[in-house]
N, C-alpha and C positions, 0 to 999 in steps of 0.2 A: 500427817507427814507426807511430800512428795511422794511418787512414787518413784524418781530419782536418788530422792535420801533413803528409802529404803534398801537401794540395790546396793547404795553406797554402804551402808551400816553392815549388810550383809558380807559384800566384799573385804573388807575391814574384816569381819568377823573370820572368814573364812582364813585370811591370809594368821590371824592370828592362830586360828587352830594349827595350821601344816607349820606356823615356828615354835609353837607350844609343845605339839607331842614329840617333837624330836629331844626336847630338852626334858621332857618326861622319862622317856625311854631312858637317855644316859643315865639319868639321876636312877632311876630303878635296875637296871643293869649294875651299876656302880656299888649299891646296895646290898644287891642278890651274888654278888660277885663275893662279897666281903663277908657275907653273913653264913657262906655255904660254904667257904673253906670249913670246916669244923665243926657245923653244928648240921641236922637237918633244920628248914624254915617252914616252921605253920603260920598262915593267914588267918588271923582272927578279922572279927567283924571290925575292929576296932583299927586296923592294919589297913584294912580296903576303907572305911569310911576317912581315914586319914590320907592317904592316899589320891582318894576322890578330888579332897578338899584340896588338896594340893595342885591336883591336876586344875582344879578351876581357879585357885588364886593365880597361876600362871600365865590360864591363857587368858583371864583377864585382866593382867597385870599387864601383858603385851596387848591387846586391844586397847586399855587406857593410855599406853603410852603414842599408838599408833594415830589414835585420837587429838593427844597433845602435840603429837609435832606437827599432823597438818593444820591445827588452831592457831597456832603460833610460828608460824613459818616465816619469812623474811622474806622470801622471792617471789614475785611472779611466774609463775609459772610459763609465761608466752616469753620476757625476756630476760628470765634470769637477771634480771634489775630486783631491786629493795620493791614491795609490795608498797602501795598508800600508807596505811597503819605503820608499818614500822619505818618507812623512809620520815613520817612524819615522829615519831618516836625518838627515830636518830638527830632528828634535826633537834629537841627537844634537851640532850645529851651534848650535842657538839657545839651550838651555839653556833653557826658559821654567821661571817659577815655579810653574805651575797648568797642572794636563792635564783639560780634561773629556771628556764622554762623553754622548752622546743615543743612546737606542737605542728604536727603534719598535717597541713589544712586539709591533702584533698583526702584522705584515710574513707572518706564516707565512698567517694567516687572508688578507688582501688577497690572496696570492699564488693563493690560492685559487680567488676570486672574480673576479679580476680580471686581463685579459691581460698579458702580458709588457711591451708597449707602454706601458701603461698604467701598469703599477708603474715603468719605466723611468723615466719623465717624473714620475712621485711624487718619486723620492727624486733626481732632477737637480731639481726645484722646491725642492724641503725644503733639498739644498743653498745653492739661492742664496737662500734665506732665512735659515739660517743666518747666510751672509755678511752681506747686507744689517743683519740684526737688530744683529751686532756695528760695523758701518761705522756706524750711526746711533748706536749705544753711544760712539762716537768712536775706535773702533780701525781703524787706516790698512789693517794687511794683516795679516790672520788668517789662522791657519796651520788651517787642515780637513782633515783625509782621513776617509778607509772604512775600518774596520778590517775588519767583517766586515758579509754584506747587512743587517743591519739596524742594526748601529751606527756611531755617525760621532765623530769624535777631531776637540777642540777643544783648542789649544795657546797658552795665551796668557802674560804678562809681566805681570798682572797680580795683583790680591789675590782670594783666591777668593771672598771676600762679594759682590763684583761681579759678577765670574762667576755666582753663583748667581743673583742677581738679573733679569740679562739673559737666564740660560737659560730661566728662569723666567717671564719675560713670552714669550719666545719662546713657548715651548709652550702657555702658557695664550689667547695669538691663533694659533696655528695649530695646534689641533684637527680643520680639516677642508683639505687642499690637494688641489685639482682635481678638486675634490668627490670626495673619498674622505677617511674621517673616519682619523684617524691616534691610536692610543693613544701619549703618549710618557715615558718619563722618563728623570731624566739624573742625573748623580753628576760630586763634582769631586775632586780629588786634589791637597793642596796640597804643594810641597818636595819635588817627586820626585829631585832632583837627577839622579846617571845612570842609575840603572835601570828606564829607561822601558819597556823589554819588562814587567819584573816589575809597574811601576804600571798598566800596561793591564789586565793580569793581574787584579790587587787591584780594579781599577772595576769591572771583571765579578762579582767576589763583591759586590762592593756592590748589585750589580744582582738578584743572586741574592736577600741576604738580604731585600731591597725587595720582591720579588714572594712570597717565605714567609712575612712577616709584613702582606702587605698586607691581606688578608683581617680581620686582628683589628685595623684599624683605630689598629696602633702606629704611629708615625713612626721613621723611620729615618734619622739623619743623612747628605744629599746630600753633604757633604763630610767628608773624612777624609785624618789624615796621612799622607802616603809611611812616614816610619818607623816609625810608630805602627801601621801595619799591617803590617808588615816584623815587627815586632816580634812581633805577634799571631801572623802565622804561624809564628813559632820556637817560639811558645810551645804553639801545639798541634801542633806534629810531636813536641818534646819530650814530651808530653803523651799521647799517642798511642804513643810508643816505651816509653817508660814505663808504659805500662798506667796512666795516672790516670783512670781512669772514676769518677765521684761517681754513682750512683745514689739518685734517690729514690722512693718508692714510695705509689702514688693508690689506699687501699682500693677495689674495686667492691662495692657490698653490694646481697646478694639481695635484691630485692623482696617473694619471698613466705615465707623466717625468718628475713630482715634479719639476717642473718652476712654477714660479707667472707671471699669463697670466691677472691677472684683479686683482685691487687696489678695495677695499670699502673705499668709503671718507666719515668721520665722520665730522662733523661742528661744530664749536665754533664762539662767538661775540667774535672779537678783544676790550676789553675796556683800554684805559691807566689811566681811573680816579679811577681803584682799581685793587687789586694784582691778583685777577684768574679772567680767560678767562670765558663767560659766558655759560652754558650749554645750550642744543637745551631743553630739560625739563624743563627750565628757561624761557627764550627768546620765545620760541612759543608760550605759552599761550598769550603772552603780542602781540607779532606780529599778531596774529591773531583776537585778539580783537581789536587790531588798524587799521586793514583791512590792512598792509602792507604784508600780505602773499605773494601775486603774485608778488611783488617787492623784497623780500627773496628772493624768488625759482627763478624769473629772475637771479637777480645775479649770484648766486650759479651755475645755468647754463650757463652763461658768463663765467665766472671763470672757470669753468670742460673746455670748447669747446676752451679757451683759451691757456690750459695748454695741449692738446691732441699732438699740432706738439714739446713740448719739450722733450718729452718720447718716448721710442719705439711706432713701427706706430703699433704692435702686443699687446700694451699694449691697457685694457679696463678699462674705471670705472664704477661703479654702486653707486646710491648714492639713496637718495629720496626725493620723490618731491611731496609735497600738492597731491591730487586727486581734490582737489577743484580751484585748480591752473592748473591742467589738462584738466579741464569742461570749463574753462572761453575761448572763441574762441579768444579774445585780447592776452590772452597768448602765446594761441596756434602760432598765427601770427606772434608776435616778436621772437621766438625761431623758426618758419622755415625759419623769412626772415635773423638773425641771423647765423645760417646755412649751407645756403646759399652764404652768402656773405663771411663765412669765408673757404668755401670749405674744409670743414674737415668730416670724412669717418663718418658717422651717426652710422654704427655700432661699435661704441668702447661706445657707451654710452649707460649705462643700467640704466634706471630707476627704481628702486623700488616704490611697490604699496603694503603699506595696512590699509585697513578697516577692522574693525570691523563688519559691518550691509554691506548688496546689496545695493547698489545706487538704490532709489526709480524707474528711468528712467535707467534702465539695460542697455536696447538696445541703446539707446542714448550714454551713457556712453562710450559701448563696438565701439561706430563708430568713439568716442573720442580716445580711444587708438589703434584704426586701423590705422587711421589719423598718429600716429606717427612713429608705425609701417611701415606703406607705406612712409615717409622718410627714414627707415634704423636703426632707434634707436630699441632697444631691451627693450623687459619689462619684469620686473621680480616679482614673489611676494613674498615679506617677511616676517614672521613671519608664513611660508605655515601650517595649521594643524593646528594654535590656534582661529580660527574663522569659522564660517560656509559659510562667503562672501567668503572666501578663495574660497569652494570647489565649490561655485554657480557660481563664473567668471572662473573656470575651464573648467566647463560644455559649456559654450558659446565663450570661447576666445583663442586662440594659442598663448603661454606665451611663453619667452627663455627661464626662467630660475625661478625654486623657491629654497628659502630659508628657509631651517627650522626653525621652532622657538625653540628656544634656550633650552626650555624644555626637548625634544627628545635629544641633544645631552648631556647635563649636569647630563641626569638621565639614560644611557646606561645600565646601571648594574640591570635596571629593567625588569624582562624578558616581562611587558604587554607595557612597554614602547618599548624596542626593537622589537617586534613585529608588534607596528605600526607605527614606523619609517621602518621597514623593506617593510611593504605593501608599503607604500607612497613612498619610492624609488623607488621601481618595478611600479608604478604605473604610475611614471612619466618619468622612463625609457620607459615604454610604447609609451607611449605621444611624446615620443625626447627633453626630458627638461633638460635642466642641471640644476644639481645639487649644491647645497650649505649647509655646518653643518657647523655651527661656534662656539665661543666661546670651542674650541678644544684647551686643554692645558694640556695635555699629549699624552704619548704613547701609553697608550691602546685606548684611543678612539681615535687617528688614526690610527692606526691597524684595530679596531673593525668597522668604518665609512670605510677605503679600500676595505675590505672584505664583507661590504653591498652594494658596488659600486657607492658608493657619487663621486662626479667626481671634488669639489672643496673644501678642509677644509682652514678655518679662523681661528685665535685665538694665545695663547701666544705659541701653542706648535708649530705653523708653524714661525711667526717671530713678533715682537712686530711693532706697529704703525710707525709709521716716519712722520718728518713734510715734506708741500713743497719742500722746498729746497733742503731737504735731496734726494727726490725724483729726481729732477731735474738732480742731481750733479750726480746721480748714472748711468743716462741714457746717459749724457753728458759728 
């Protein structure tokens, strides 16, 4: 046992003694009151062992009970909201039509910045606004909990255009509680019927695909059906068991003999049970919550190493691949004895890498991609300048090649943008990195990316995607 649960057991215990022997007392007073009018009282042995026993069925009758109500309690403690377990409980009882979901992105960042106290009384505020926002909405008792610290489960009996609506004005007046400014967004789920574990489940991928495509500025539908995403997911585990990888392939062509020396291969789930191919902002969330990651990114790797002796021996791809599929050594092992066995030239294939945040275990990490490195494979990092991991595995690692992020190249016409697209060239011109600007779909910006010394442009202005086969046939 902890030595937290023991303080705890103790306390407990204690609190049970000081309500037990006051109720001892009266009942013996009450006793000795009534039994001395008239008579004298002798204590036999039989009187104190009785007694005794009393006094202990009591105060453990109050420690059992003090037991059971904090086992079974209802609330969260931080915001007086429904606890997971029983908000899921309630849901299980009520049946509602519509489950949503608010989840405070930056909760990590606040936690940072700000005491424990202080985040505490955040999200007990946030709750009862919550509350409030829907009770003025005209709903009597809305069912709330915490699912996890920074998201909160909205249950209601209503139609979700409503729902969306009220969460919507919620969040848009409370961007800032107790003066700390709050990022928020929310997702609804309509027709969950019973499998509300699994619909919580699916809001969370909604939450995912929201913050992967927020950046470019798509919208992503806040609501979606229970079965319709039930659906989605059979269809890429199907998909995935299956080996249905769709690859397509983004020429890079050199700047200075304008030849396309290296393909980037984009990924889609083959599905034949609906009309469009399933997006990787789709499909990943779901894969990765199913733990089928390392069995993707295998694949996917088959698939490249497979296709390398149908194309020029001068041609490379670069694609990407988990980091977390990178770290696992069972991976590692099936892609060298792969390899291996199929004798094909390790450098044509460029991995791309990117994170967000430093791998906790740097060093580790960096001996994970030395590891593939010392077979021949080339690593690249994509999105190079939108994160600060970027510029930390810089400092430690000998990369082939980085990739801009698409910001630098789409906003050229801004002199503070070009200016630090122009350092980070020169920077990793230094270094001996090749370079990569993609999403180039005109002429000035290849012009303008030439004459910075970018050494490979992507995009519609160099040549449009192509599938497989196209590929195949060209080389053939």
């Amino acid at each position: 046992m902890l030595l937290s649960q023991k303080e705890e057991e103790g306390r407990k215990l204690t609190l049970a003694l000081r309500a037990g022997v006051p109720i001892l007392l009266l009942i013996f007073l009450v006793v000795y009151s009534t039994l001395t009018e008239e008579q004298h009282i002798t204590l036999t042995i039989k009187d104190i062992v009785v007694f005794i026993s009393l006094s202990f069925i009591s105060i453990y009758f109050i420690y059992f009970l003090m037991n059971l109500s904090i086992k079974e309690t209802l609330i969260d403690q931080t915001t007086q909201g429904f606890n997971k377990k029983a908000f899921i409980k309630k849901l299980h009882e009520l049946q509602p039509k519509a489950l949503a979901s608010v989840q405070i992105r930056n909760l990590s960042s606040l936690n940072e910045n700000y005491s424990a106290e202080q985040i505490d009384a955040l999200l007990y505020s946030f709750t009862k606004k919550l509350n409030l926002t829907f009770k003025q909405a005209g709903f009597k008792d809305v069912l709330i909990g915490r699912h996890s610290g920074s998201e909160f489960l909205i249950a209601l009996d209503d139609s979700h255009s409503h729902v969306e609506r009220i969460l919507a004005k919620m969040i848009e007046n409370n961007k800032s509680i107790d003066n700390i400014e709050i990022d928020c967004i929310f997702a609804v789920i309509r027709n969950t019927k019973d499998d509300f574990e699994k619909s919580i489940l699916q809001l969370k991928d909604i939450f995912t695909t929201s913050n992967e495509v927020h950046k470019k500025s798509k919208k992503v539908p806040t609501t979606q059906d229970a079965q319709e995403l039930s659906n989605l997911e059979n269809y890429v585990i199907e998909s995935i068991r299956n080996n249905k990888i769709l690859l397509s392939f983004r020429p890079l062509m050199n700047t200075v003999n304008s030849k396309i020396e290296i393909y980037e291969i984009a990924v889609k789930l083959q599905c034949h049970r609906q009309r469009e191919d399933i997006l990787p902002r789709v499909f990943l969330p779901i894969v990765n919550r199913l733990g089928l990651g390392r069995d993707y990114d295998f694949n996917l790797l088959k698939h490249v190493i497979d296709l390398l002796p149908l194309v020029d021996q001068n041609i490379a791809f670069t694609f990407n691949i988990s980091p977390f599929s990178l770290r696992d050594k069972g991976f590692q092992e099936k892609v060298f004895a792969y390899l291996e066995e199929k004798k094909v030239n390790p450098s044509r294939l460029i991995i791309q890498l990117y994170e967000r945040k430093t791998h906790h275990n740097l060093s580790g990490y960096l001996r994970t991609l030395k590891s593939f490195r010392a077979k021949g494979i080339q690593i690249c990092i994509d999105n190079f300048g939108s994160s600060n991991a970027s510029m930390e595995y810089m400092k430690h690692f000998k990369f082939d090649m980085v990739q801009f992020d698409r910001d630098y190249v789409t906003d050229l016409e801004n002199k503070t943008t070009y200016a630090m697209l122009q350092s980070l060239i020169q920077m990793s011109q230094d270094l001996g990195l090749k370079t990569v600007a993609k999403w180039v779909d005109n002429e000035n910006q290849k012009k303008t990316l030439k004459d910075l010394g970018i050494d490979y442009i992507q995009g519609f202005g160099v040549s449009k995607a192509m599938d497989e086969h196209s590929l195949i046939n060209q080389y053939n």
